[in-house]
C-alpha positions in Angstrom: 15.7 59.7 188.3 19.1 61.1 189.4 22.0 61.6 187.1 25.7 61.9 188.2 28.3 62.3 185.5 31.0 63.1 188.0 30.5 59.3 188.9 32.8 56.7 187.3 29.6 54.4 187.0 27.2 56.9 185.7 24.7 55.3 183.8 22.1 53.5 185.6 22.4 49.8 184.7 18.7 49.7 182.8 20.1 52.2 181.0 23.8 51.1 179.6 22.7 49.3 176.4 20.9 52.3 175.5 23.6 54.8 176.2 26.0 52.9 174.0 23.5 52.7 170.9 23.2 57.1 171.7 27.4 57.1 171.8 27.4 55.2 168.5 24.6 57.1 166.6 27.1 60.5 168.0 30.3 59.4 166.5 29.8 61.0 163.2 27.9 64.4 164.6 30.8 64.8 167.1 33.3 64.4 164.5 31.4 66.9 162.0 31.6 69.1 165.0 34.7 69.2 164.9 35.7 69.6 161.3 33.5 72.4 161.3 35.9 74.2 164.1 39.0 72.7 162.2 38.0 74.2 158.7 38.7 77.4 159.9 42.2 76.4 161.3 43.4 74.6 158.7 47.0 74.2 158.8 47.3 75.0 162.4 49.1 73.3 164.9 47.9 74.4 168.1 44.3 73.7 167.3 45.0 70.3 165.4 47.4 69.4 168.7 45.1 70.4 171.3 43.3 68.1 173.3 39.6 68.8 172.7 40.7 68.7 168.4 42.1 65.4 169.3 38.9 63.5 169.4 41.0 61.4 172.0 38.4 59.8 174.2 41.3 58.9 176.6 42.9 62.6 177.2 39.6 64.5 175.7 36.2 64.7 177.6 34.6 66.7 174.7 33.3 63.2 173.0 31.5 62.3 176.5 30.0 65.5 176.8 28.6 65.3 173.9 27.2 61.3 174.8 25.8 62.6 177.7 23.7 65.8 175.9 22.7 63.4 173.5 21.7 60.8 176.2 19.6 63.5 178.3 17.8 64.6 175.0 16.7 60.9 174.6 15.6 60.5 177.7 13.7 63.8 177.9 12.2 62.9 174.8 11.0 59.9 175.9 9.1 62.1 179.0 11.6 60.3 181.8 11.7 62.7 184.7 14.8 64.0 185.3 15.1 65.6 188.6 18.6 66.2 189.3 21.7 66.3 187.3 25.0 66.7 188.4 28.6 66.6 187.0 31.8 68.0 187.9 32.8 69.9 185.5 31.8 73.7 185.6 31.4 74.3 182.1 29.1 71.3 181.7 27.0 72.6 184.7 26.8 76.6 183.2 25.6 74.2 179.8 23.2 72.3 181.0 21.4 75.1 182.9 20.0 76.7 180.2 19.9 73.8 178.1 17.5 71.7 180.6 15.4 74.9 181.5 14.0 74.8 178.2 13.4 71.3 178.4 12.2 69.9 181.7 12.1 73.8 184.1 11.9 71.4 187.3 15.1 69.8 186.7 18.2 70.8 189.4 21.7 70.6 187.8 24.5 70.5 190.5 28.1 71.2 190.3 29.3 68.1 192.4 33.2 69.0 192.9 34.7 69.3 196.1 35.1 73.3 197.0 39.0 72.4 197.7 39.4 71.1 194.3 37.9 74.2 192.8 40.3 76.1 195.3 42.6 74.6 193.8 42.5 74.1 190.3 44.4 77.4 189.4 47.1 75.7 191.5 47.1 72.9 189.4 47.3 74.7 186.1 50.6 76.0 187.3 52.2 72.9 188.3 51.1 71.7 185.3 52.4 74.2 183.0 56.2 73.8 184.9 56.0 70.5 185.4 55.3 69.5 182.0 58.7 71.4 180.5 60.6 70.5 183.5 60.3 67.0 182.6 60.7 67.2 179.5 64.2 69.4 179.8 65.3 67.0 182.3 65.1 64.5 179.8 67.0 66.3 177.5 69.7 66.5 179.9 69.6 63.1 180.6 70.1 62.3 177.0 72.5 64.9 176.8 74.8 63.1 179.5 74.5 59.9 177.3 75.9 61.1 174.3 79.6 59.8 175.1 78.1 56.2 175.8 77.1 55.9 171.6 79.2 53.2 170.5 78.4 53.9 166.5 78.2 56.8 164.2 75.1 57.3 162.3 75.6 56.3 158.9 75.4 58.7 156.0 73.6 56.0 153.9 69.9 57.0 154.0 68.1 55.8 156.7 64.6 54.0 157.5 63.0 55.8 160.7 60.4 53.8 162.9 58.6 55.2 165.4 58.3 53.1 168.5 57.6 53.2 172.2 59.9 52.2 175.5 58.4 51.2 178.4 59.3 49.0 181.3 59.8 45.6 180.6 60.4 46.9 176.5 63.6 48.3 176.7 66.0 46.3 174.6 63.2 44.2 173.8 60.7 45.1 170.8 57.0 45.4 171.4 55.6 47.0 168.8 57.6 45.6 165.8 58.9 41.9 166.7 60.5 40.1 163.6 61.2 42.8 161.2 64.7 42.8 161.6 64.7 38.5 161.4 63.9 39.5 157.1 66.7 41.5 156.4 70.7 41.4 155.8 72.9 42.8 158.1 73.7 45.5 156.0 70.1 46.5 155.6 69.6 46.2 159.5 72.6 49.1 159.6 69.9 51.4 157.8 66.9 50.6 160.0 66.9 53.3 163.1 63.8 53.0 165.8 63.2 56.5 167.3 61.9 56.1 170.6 59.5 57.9 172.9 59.4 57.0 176.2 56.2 55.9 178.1 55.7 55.4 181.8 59.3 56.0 181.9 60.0 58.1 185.8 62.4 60.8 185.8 64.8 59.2 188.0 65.3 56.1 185.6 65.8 58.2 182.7 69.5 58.2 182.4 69.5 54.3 183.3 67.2 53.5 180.0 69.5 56.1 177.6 72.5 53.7 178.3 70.9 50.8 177.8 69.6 51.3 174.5 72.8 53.5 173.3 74.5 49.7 174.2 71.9 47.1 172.8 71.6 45.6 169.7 69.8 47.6 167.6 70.0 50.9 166.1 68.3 54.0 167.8 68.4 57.8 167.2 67.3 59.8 170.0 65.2 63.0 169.4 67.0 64.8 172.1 70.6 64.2 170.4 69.4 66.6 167.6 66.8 68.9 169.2 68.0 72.4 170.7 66.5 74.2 173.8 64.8 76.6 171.6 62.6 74.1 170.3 61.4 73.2 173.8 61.0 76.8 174.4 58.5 76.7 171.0 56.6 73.6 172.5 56.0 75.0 175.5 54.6 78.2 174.4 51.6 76.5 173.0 50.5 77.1 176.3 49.9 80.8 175.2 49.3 79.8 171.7 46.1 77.6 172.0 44.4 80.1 174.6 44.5 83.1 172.0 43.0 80.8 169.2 39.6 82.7 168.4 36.6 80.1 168.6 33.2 80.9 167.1 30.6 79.9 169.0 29.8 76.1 168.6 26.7 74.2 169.2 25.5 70.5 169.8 22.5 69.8 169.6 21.6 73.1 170.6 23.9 73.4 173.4 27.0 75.3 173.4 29.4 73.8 174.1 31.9 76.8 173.6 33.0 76.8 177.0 33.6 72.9 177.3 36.6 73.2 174.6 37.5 76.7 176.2 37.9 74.8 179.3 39.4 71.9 178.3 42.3 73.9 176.5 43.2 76.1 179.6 43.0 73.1 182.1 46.7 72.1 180.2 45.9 68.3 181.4 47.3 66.9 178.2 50.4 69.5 177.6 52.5 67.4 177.7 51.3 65.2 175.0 51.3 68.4 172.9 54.8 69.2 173.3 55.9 65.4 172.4 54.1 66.2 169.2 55.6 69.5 168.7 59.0 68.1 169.4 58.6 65.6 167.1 57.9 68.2 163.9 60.9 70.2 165.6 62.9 66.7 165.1 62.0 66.5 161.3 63.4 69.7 160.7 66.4 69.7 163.0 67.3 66.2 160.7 67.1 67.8 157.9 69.7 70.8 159.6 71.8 68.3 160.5 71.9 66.8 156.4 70.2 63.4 157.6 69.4 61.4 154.6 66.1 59.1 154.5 64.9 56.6 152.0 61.5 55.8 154.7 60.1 57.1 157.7 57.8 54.7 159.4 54.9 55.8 162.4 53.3 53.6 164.8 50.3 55.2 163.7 47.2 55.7 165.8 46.4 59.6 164.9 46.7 61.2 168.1 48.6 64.0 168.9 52.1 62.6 168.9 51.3 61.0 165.6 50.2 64.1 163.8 53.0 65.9 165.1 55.5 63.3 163.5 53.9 63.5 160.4 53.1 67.3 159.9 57.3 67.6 160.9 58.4 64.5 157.9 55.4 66.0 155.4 57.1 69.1 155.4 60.6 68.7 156.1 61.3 65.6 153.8 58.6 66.0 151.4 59.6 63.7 148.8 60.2 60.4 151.3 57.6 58.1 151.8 55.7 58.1 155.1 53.9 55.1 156.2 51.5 55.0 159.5 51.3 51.5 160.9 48.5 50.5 162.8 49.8 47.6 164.7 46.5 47.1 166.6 42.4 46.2 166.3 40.3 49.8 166.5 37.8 50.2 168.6 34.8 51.8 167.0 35.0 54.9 169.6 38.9 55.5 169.6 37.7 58.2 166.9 41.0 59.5 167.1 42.4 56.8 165.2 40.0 57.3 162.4 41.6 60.1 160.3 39.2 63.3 159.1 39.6 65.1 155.8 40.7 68.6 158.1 43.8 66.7 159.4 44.6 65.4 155.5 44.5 68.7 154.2 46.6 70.0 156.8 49.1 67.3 155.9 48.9 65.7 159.5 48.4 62.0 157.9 51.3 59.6 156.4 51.2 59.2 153.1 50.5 55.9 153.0 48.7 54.0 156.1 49.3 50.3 156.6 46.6 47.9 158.5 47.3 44.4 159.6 44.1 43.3 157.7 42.0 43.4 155.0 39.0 43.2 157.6 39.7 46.8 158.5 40.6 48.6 155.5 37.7 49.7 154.6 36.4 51.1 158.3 39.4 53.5 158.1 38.5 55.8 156.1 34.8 56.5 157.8 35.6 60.4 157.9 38.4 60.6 155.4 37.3 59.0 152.4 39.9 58.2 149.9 42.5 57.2 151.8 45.9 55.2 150.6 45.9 52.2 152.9 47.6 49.1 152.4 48.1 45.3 154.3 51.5 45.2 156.3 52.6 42.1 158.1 50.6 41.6 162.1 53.9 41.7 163.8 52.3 41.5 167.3 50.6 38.9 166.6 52.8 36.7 164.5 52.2 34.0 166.6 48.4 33.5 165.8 49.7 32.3 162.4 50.0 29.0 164.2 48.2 29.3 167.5 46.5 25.8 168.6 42.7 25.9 168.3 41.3 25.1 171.7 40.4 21.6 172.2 36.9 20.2 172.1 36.5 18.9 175.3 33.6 17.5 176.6 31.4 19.1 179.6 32.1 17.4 182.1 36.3 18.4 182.3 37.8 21.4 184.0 36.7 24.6 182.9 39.9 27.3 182.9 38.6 30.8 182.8 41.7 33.5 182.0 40.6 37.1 182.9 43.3 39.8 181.0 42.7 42.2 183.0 42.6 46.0 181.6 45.5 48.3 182.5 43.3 50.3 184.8 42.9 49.8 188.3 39.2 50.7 188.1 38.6 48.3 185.6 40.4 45.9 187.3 38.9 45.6 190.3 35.4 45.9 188.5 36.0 42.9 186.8 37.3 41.2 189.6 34.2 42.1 191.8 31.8 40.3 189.2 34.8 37.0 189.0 34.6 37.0 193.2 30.8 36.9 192.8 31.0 34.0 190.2 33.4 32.0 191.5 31.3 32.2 194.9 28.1 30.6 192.9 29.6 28.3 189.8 30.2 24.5 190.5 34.2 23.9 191.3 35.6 23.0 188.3 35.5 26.2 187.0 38.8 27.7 188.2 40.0 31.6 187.1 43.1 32.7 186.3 44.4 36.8 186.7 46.9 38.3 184.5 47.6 41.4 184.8 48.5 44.3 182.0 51.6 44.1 180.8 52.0 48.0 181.1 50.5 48.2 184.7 52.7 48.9 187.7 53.1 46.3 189.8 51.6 48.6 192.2 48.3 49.0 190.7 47.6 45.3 191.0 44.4 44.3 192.5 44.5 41.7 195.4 42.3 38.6 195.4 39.9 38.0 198.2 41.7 36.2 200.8 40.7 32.0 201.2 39.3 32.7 197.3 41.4 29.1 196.1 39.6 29.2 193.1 41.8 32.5 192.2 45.5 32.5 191.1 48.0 34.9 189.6 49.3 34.0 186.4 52.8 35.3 184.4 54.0 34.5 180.8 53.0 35.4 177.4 49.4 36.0 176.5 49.5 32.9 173.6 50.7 30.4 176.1 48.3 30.9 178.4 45.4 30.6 176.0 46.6 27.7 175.1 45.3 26.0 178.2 42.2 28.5 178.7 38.7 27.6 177.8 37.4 31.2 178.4 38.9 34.5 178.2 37.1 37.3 180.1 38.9 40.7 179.3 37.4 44.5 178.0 39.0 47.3 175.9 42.2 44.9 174.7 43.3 43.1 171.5 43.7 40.1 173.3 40.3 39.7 172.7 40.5 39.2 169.1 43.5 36.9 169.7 41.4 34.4 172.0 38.6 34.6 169.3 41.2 33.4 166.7 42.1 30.2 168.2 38.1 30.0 168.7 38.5 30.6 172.5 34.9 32.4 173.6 35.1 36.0 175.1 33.2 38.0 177.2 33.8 41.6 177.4 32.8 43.4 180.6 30.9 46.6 179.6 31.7 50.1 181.1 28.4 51.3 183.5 30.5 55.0 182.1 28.8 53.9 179.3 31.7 53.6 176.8 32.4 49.9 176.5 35.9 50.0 174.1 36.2 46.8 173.0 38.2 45.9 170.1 35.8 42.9 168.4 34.7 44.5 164.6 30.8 44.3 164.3 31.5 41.8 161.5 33.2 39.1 164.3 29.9 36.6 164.9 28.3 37.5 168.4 28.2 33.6 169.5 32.2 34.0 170.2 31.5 36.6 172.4 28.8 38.4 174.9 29.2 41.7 176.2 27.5 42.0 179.5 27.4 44.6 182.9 26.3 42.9 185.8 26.8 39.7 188.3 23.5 38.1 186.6 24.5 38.4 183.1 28.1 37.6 183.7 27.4 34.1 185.2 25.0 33.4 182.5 27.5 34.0 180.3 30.3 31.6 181.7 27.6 28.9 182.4 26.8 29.4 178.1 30.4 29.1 177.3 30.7 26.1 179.9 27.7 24.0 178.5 29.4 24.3 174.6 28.8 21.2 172.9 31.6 19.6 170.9 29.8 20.7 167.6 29.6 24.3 169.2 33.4 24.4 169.9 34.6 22.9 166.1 32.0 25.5 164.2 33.8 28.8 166.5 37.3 27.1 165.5 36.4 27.5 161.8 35.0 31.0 162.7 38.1 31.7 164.6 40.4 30.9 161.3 38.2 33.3 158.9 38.7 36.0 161.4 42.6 35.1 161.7 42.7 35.4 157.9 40.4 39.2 157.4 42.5 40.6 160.5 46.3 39.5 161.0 48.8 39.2 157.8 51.3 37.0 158.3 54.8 38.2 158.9 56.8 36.5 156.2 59.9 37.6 154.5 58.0 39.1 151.5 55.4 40.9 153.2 57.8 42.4 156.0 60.4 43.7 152.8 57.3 44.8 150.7 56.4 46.7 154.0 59.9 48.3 154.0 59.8 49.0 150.4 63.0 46.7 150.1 
């Protein structure tokens, strides 16, 4: 058997289910791994905001690494012949040498990247380094040239900071926090300022978005109003921070894996996610400078490095508010970044206070940081699944609608549209697919359906409206999987053949509402399952649906969204 890593779809197909059981039993030694580097760094920004301390699997290759040492030893265990390996990463190849010599001598490990891209990658570590602080000074400037368009002082009554995000099509309009200004007075709406960070925002529209949100409705306060060059100077000289950081030598499994974190910190890939978080800390402290009083400061809290950042800056610089980390969203059991460790809570990286949308996932939280303050808050996303229609029990012989929420990237995408094409090519004609794309991908990034395919169609609108007339929903790695399994609308998640499948259903979610499958076979099995339901079938995932609802998504009332604000 050959082994490419360098692939997207690594993992032989026999072998997927397996991989995922290895990824899962790694979670916890990959984690210890790192604690054991941060115990010695305690208190350190640069290590704590560097990618491979991140435990980000979606800036950080470290975790995978790790999967795939862990996957090979099983294997080799197991006396599978291995006769080639291959990845293309150079550290990973100068780790595995060794490593599989002493295991299985016969076995070849290549370093499958293109010479030019080798060439090149010194090249790339420069643009990277200047491109990351000349966007981010341009920005500055932008917001700079803004300033006259602010058509309110900022009060001197304290203040409640939330974190948020602005994106394209959630300018004026609030994604993350919808109906939490509906519970309050207008004089308590004067206090409540959302500090955005822009994401997916180009250069060129910069300026454009500044003067929108100084001239919409609510209340923002722009980092760059109160942040000084100097403090872009300090976050770009991480840069030469992180790379003099003395490592000991660190093992896995009996592989060291040394030069994999030494690599990953002087590729710079994620720099500019580093500087965001040391801007934010900068931002606390230039607040205080400025004699900014706060009564709350509020994160939209998922622990990476932005997050920890934000609350290392506010732990320090207003020491006596209370921080509160809101986790607006359904974890996925390998997004370990989201799952704080006791290194980061000693180096005051956490909120003090971090609220779920659920009782369901209290307790999952604190995996690697035992003793944790968590709390309920209101599910402001999903507000509407309060009273969301249960889907109708049909009987079988009416039209089947299948929705496929499609992933935000383009890989994905077209993955899962590959296994739709082959269904709808083989399932009777009344089942009928409908594609909606990710709110947050560019409409350039959308796939095209096969042409003649009338069994396809494009669909707009919001997510809860569409499952209101969907009988399936077939999505991966997105809470809108939890909501269809609410209204007790089946899923069926479309594994990663990576081997990293990052769906968000809890383990505690009944497997009947949902299959997880890889390929064509299991995929129309699945769909012909759901199709066949009988009405009995369809009633008993409806009562399922409102358990789930009732562990996993607090209402948004009046109470709980003043509670929430400590009102």
């Amino acid at each position: 058997m050959n082994i490419d890593f360098g692939k997207a779809e690594c993992i032989p197909e026999e072998y997927l289910a397996e991989y995922e059981l290895v990824a899962r039993d790694v979670r916890r030694s990959f984690t210890e791994l790192i604690e054991s580097i941060s115990a010695r760094h305690i208190g350190n920004l640069d290590w704590f905001l560097s990618s491979p301390a991140s435990r980000n699997i979606f800036t950080s290759p470290l975790f995978s690494h790790c999967c795939q040492i862990a996957f090979l030893k099983r294997l080799l265990d197991r006396k599978v012949t291995i006769h080639e390996v291959a990845t293309a990463s150079p550290a990973f190849a100068t780790l595995l040498r060794p490593w599989l010599r002493n295991r299985t001598p016969t076995t070849i490990v290549v370093l499958n990247a293109p010479v030019w891209h080798r060439l090149c990658r010194g090249l790339d570590v420069f643009f990277r380094l200047f491109g990351y602080i000349g966007v981010h000074l341009w920005r500055f400037l932008q917001a700079r040239s803004t300033r006259k368009f602010r058509k309110r002082p900022t009060p001197s009554t304290p203040l409640t900071l939330i974190d948020t995000f602005v994106m394209a099509g959630y300018v004026e309009r609030d994604r993350y926090y919808p109906g939490l200004l509906d519970c309050l007075t207008d004089r308590e709406k004067n206090s409540i300022y959302f500090v955005p960070t822009f994401y997916r925002i180009g250069p060129s529209m910069g300026r454009k978005i500044f003067k929108r949100l100084r001239d919409c409705g609510r209340n923002f306060l722009f980092k760059e109003d109160y942040l000084k060059l100097v403090d872009y100077l300090y976050a770009f000289g991480h840069s030469f921070r992180v790379i003099k950081l003395r490592l000991a030598p660190v093992k896995y499994m009996g592989a060291d894996v040394t030069g994999l974190i030494h690599e990953e910190i002087r590729s710079f890939r994620r720099l500019g996610d580093t500087m965001i978080a040391l801007l934010n800390a900068r931002f606390a402290f230039r607040l205080r400078e400025a004699d900014v009083s706060l009564r709350l400061v509020i994160d939209w809290f998922e622990n990476q490095v932005g997050d920890k950042g934000w609350n290392a800056g506010f732990n320090l610089a207003y020491p006596n508010i209370p921080s509160l980390g809101y986790m607006g969203f359904i974890n996925t059991d390998f997004y370990l970044c989201a799952k704080p460790t006791v290194s980061e809570k000693r180096s005051q990286l956490l909120p003090k206070t971090i609220c779920v949308m659920g009782r369901g996932m209290i307790g999952a939280l604190g995996e690697f940081c035992p003793g944790l303050n968590v709390e309920t808050a209101p599910a402001f996303r999903f507000s509407h699944l309060q009273n969301a229609p249960q889907q109708p029990t049909t009987d079988n012989g009416s039209h089947f609608n299948v929705l496929v929420a499609l992933p935000f990237s383009k890989r994905d995408s077209l993955r899962i549209m590959t296994l739709v094409g082959v269904a709808a090519e083989k399932l009777p004609g009344k089942v009928t697919f409908c594609l909606k794309k990710h709110p947050t991908a560019p409409e350039t990034a959308m796939p095209q359906t096969a042409d003649g395919k009338s069994k396809f169609s494009w669909v707009d609108g919001e997510f809860n409206d569409l499952l209101e007339k969907t009988d399936l929903l077939i999505s991966t790695a997105s809470s809108v999987c939890m909501e269809s399994i609410v209204t007790g609308t089946p899923v069926i998640v479309v594994g990663d053949p990576s081997g990293l499948t990052l769906h968000p259903i809890p383990d505690s979610v009944a497997p009947g509402l949902w299959r997880l499958i890889y390929g064509p076979d299991d995929f129309i099995a699945a769909i012909t399952f759901y199709k066949d339901r009988t009405a009995e079938a369809i009633r008993h995932h409806q009562v399922q649906g409102k358990m789930i609802r009732s562990e996993y998504f607090s209402p948004v009332t009046k109470g709980r969204v003043r509670a929430f604000l400590r009102l």
